[in-house]
C-alpha positions in Angstrom: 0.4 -6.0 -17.5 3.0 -7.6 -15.3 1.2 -10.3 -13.4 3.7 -11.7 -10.4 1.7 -14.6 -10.8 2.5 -15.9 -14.0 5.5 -13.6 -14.8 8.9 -14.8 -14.1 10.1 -11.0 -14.3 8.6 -7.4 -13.9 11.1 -6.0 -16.5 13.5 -4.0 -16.8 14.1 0.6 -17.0 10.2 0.0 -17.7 8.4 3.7 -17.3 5.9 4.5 -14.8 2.4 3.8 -15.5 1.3 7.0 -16.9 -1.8 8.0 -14.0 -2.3 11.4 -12.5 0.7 10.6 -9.8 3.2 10.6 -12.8 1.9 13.8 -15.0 1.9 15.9 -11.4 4.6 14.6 -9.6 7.5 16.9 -11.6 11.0 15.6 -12.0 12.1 12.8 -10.4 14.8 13.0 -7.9 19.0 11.8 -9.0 19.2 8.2 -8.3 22.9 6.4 -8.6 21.8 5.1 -11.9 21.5 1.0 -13.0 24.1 -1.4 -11.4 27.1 -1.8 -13.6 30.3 -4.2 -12.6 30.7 -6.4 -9.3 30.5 -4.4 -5.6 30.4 -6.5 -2.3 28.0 -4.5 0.1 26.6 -4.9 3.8 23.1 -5.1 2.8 20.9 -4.8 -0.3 17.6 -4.0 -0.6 15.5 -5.6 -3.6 13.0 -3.3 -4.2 12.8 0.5 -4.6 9.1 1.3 -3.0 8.2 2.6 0.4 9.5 -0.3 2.7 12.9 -0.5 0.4 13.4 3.4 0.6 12.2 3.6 4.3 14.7 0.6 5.1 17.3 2.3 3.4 16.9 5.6 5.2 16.7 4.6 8.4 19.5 1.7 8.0 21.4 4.5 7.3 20.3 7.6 9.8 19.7 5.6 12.7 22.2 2.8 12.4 25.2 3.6 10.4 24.5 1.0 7.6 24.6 2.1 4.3 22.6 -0.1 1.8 22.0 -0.9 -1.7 18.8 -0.8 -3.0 18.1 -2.7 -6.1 14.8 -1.5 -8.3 13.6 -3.7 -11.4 12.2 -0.4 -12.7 11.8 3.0 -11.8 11.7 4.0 -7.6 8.1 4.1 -6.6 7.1 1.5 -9.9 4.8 -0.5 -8.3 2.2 0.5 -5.3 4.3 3.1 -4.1 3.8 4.8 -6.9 0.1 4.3 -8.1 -2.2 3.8 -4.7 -4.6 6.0 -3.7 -3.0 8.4 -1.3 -4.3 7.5 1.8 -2.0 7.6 4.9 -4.1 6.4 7.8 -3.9 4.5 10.9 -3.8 1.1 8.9 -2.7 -2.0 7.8 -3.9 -5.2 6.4 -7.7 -5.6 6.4 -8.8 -7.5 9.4 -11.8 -6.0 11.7 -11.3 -4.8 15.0 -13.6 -7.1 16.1 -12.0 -10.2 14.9 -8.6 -8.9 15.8 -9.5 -9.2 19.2 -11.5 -12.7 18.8 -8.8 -14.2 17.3 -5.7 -12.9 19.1 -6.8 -11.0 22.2 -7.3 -7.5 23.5 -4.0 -6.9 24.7 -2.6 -8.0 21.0 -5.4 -5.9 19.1 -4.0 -3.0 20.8 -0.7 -3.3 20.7 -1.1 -3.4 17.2 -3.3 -0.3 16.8 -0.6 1.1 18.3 2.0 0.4 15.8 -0.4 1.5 13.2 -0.5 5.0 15.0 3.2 4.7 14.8 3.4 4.0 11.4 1.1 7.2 10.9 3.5 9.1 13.0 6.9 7.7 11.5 5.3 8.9 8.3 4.6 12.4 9.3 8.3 12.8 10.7 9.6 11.8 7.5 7.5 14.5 5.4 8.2 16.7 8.4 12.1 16.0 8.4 12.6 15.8 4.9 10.1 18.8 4.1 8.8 16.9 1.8 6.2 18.9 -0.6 4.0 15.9 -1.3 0.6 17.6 -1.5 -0.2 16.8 2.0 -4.1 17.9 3.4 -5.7 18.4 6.5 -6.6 14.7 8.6 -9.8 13.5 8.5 -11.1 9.7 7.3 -14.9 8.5 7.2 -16.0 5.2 6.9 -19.3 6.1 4.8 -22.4 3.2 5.4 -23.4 2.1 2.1 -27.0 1.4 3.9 -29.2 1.9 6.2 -28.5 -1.5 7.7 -24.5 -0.5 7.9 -25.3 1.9 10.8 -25.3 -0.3 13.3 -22.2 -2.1 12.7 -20.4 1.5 12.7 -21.6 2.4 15.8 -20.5 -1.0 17.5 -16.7 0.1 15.7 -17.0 3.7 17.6 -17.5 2.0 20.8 -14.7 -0.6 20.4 -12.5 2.6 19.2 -13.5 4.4 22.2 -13.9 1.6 25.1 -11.0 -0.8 23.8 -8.0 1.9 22.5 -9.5 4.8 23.6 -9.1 6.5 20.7 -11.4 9.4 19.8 -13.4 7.7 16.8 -17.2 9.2 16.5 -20.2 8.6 14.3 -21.5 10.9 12.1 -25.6 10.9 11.3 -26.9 10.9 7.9 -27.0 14.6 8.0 -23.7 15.5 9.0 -22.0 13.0 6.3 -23.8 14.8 4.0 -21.6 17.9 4.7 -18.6 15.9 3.7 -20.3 13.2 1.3 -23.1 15.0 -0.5 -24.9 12.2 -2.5 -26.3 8.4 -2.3 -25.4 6.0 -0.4 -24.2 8.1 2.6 -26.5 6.9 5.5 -23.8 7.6 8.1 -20.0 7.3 8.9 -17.5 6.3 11.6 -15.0 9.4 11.4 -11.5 8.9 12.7 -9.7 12.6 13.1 -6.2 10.9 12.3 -5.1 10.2 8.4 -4.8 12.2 5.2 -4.3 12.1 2.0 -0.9 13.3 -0.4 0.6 12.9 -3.7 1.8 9.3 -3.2 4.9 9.3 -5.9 6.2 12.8 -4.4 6.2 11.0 -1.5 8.0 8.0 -2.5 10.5 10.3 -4.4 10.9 12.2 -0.9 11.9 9.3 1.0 14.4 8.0 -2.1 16.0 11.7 -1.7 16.3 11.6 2.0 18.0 7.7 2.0 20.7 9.1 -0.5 21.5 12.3 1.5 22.1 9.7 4.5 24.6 7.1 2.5 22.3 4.7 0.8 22.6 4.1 -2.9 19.4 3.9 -5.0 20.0 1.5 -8.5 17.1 1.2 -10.8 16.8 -0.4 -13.8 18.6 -3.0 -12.1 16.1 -6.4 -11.9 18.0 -9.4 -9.3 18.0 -12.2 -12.2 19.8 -15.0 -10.2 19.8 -15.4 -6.6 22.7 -17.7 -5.1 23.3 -18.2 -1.3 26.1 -19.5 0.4 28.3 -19.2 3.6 29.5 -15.7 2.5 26.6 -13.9 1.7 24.1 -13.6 -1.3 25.1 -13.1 -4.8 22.3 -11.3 -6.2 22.8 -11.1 -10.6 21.5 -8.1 -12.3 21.7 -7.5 -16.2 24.4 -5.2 -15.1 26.6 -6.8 -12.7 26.5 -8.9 -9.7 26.0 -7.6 -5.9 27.1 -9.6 -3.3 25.6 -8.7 -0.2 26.0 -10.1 3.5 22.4 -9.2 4.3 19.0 -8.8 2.3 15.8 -6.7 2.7 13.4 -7.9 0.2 10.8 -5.4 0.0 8.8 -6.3 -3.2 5.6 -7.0 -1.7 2.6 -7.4 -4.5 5.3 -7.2 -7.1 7.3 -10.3 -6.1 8.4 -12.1 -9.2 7.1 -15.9 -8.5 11.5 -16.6 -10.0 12.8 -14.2 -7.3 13.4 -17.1 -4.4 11.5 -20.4 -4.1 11.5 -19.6 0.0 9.0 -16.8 -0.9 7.0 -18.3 -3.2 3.3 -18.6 -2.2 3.0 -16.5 0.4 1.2 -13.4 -1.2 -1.3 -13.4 -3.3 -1.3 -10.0 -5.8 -5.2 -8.2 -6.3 -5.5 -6.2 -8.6 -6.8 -2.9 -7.8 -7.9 0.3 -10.4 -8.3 4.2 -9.9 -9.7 6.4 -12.4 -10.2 9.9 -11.7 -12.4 12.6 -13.0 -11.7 16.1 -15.2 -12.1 18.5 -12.7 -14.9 19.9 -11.3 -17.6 22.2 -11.4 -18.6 24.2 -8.0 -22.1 22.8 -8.4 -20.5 19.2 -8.7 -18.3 19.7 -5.9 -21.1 20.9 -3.4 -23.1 17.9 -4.7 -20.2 15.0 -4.4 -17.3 15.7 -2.2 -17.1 19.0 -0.7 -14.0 18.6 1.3 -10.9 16.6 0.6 -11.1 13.8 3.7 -9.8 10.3 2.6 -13.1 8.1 2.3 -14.0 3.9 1.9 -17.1 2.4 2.2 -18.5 -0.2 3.8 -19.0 -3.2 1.1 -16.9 -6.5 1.0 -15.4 -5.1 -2.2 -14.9 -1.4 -1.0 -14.5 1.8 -2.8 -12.1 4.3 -2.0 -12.3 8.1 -3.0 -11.4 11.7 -2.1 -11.4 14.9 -4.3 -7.8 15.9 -5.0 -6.5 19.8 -4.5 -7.3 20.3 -8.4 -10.7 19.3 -7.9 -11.0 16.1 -9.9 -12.4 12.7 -8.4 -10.2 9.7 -7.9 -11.9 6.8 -7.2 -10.5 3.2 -6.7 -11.6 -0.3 -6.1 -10.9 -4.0 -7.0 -10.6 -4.8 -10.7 -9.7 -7.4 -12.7 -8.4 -10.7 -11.2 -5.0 -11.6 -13.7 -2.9 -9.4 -15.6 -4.5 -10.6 -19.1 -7.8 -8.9 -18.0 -6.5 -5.8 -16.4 -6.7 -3.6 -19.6 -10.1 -4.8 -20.0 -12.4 -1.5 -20.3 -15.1 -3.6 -18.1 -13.3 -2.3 -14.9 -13.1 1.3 -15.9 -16.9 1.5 -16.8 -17.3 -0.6 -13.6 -15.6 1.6 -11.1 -17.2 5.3 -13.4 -20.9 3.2 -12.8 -20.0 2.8 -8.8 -19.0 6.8 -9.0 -22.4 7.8 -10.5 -24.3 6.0 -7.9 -22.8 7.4 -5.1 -22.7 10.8 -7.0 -25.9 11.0 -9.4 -24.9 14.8 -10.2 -21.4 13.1 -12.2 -23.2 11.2 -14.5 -21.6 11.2 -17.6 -18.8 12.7 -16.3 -15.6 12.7 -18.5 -12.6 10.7 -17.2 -9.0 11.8 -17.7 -7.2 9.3 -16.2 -7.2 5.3 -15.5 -4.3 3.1 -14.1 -4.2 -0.1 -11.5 -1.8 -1.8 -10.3 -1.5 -4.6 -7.1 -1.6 -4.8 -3.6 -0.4 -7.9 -1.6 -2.9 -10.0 0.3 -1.5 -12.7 3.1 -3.8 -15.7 4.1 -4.6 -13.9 7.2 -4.9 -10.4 5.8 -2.4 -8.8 7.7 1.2 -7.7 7.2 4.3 -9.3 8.4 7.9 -8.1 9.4 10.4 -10.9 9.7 13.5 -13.3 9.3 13.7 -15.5 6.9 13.8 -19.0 8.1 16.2 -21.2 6.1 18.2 -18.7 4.9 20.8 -16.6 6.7 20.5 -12.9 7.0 17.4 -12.3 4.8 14.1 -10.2 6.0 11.1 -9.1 4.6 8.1 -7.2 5.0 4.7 -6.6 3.2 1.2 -7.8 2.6 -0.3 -4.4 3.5 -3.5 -5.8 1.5 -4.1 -1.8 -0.2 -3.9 0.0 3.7 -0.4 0.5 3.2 0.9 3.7 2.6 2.0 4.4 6.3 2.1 0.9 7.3 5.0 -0.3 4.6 7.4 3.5 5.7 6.6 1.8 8.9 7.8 -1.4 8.1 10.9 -0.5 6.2 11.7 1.2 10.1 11.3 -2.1 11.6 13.2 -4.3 9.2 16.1 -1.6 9.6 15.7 -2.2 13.5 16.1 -6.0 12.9 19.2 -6.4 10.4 20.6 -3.9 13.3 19.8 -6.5 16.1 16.4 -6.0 17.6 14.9 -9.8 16.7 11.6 -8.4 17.0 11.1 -4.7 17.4 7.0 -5.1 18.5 5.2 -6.6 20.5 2.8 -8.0 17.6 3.4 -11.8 17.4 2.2 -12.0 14.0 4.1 -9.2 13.0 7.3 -11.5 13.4 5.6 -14.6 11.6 6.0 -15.7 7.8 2.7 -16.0 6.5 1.2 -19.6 5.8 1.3 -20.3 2.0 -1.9 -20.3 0.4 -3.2 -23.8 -0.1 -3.8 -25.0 -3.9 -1.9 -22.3 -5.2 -2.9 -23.3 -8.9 -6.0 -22.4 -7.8 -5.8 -19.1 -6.1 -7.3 -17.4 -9.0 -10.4 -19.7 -9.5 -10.7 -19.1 -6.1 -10.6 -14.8 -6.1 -13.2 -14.8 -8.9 -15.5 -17.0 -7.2 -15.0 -14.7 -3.7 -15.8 -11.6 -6.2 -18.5 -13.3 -7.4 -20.3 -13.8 -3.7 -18.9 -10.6 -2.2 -20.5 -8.4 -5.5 -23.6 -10.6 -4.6 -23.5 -9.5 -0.8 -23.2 -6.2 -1.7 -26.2 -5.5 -4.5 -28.2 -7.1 -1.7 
């Protein structure tokens, strides 16, 4: 598997991963094919996922700039592609609590805000763009793993409540169980905003909608050789050469570590796997997931789930820690032996499908939206640490917003900061499996 890491590319025309997203997503939408010859354009975007498609779309619909967006692969390759279909009222994966401990009440909202926005931004582009992406009803629950869990939701609602006052509520032992029949169910913060979709119908949505408003959509068109000067950027691809005055990188987990030595360092890619289930029987349904809400649990090293509209299980987590491991079968039986405990009934259960892919993690866990320094007209956004789905349509918004003059469209400091570099980077992995190590620890306590 491509590992950003230790890969100096991600390839080139390489297919989708096959997962359940590609065999029930359909045909993918026209595209303007790879880049061939030289073009001088405005802006380019490097990289064809949500926040490159949503840049593009909104560049274009809301500011009159049409862009160029330059995909190593396929649109949707990486996370845009393969997560696991949860739009919610997120991004990053930094407490409440220590949001406002560490930068303030007034900040921790404002924030919560954006994330609501992002939710919202993402609805009007489904709405807009009647998008058929599988969408179901909202609902998210935050499921305690134990007993001990309970108290720490509760303390959550009332922050929801008192702090944003947002309408978050718990949910008692017996009520979960009406959504989350099983083990380890002992309670659950609800939050009536999110759902779930088919995250690649999505994506394909949003790629559709940027090319009916001017943008161009290239993939199979990796940038090789980055050059800057006074002129602009000269961006080589195996087919040609875009020079651009502006650049969006929008790569996020999958930034090659050869892309540009100003970006180097300043995400770290997890791995994270879904498999998912044949499909149901009624029995198993009524004695596992009964409805389709978007759930996570409360460990260190959380699971996600929900039962899709065909009634199959998928079910994610953290995996393997480099790209040499990730095909180890360790991490399937891993996550199917997480499943059976939560869901004794599935035991045995056959799986049909099994993918991962990476998610971008910052040194302080939360996403960023900004300029460049040192180099002229180049912005980025990312690190949406897995929460992203709304959060990175959001972010391709803002980064439009900013190559069209608005410095800093929110009123989220750190939004606008580059992330720190991680400190003894030839370390980071040593590092990641030692963390696993403690957090698996903490949570078979």
């Amino acid at each position: 598997m491509y590992d950003p890491l230790v890969d100096s590319t991600p390839g080139r025309s390489q297919p989708h991963t096959p997962s359940y997203w590609v065999d029930t997503a359909g045909a993918a939408p026209p595209d303007d094919g790879p880049v061939q010859g030289n073009h001088e354009v405005d802006v380019a975007i490097i990289g064809g996922g949500y926040t490159g498609l949503s840049s593009a779309y909104h560049l274009a619909r809301e500011h009159g700039i049409k862009a160029v967006v330059l995909e190593a692969n396929q649109t949707a390759w990486g996370c845009s592609g393969r997560n696991g279909s949860f739009a919610r009222i997120s991004g990053g994966r930094v407490p409440l609590a220590t949001l406002v401990e560490k930068y303030g009440r007034d900040t921790a909202r404002a924030f919560f805000a954006e994330m609501q926005q992002a939710l919202q931004t993402t609805r009007d582009l489904i709405d807009i763009g009647e998008i058929d992406c599988d969408k179901q009803p909202d609902g998210v629950f935050k499921v305690a793993i134990k007993p001990e869990h309970v108290a720490g939701l509760k303390r959550e609602v009332e922050m929801y409540n008192g702090l944003l006052n947002y309408p978050a509520r718990f949910v008692d032992a017996a009520g979960v169980q009406q959504v989350h029949a099983g083990a380890e169910s002992y309670g659950a913060l609800n939050l009536p905003d999110g759902f779930c979709m088919h995250p690649l119908k999505l994506a394909w949505g949003i790629q559709r909608l940027a090319r009916e408003a001017g943008a161009k959509v290239h993939p199979g068109s990796p940038v090789t050789e980055w050059t800057s000067a006074a002129g602009g950027h000269r961006l080589v691809t195996p087919g040609g050469v875009v020079t651009a005055r502006r650049v969006i990188v929008a790569t996020n987990g999958y930034t090659s570590r050869k892309l540009n030595p100003v970006l180097t360092g300043r995400i770290l890619p997890v791995h994270s796997q879904i498999i998912v289930t044949r499909p149901l029987t009624a029995e198993e349904k009524v004695n596992s997931l009964p409805g389709g809400d978007c759930m996570f649990d409360t460990r260190n090293l959380l699971f996600y789930y929900r039962r899709l509209p065909d009634d199959r299980i998928l079910f994610g987590g953290r995996s393997a820690v480099n790209g040499r491991d990730a095909e180890n079968p360790v991490h399937r039986q891993r996550l199917l032996d997480a499943l059976c405990r939560k869901f004794p009934v599935l035991k045995g259960v056959q799986l049909d499908y099994n993918w991962g892919g990476w998610v971008a993690v910052t040194n302080n866990s939360l996403p960023h939206c900004y300029q460049v320094s040192g180099m002229q007209n180049v912005y980025t956004g990312g690190g949406y640490a897995g929460s992203g789905v709304s959060f990175s349509i959001q972010t391709g918004k803002r980064l439009a917003q900013m190559l069209a003059g608005d410095a800093r469209p929110t009123p989220v400091p750190f939004l606008h900061e580059a992330p720190k570099p991680f400190p003894l980077q030839s370390f980071l992995r040593v590092g990641q499996r030692m963390a696993y190590a403690w957090y698996r620890f903490k949570d078979a306590e």
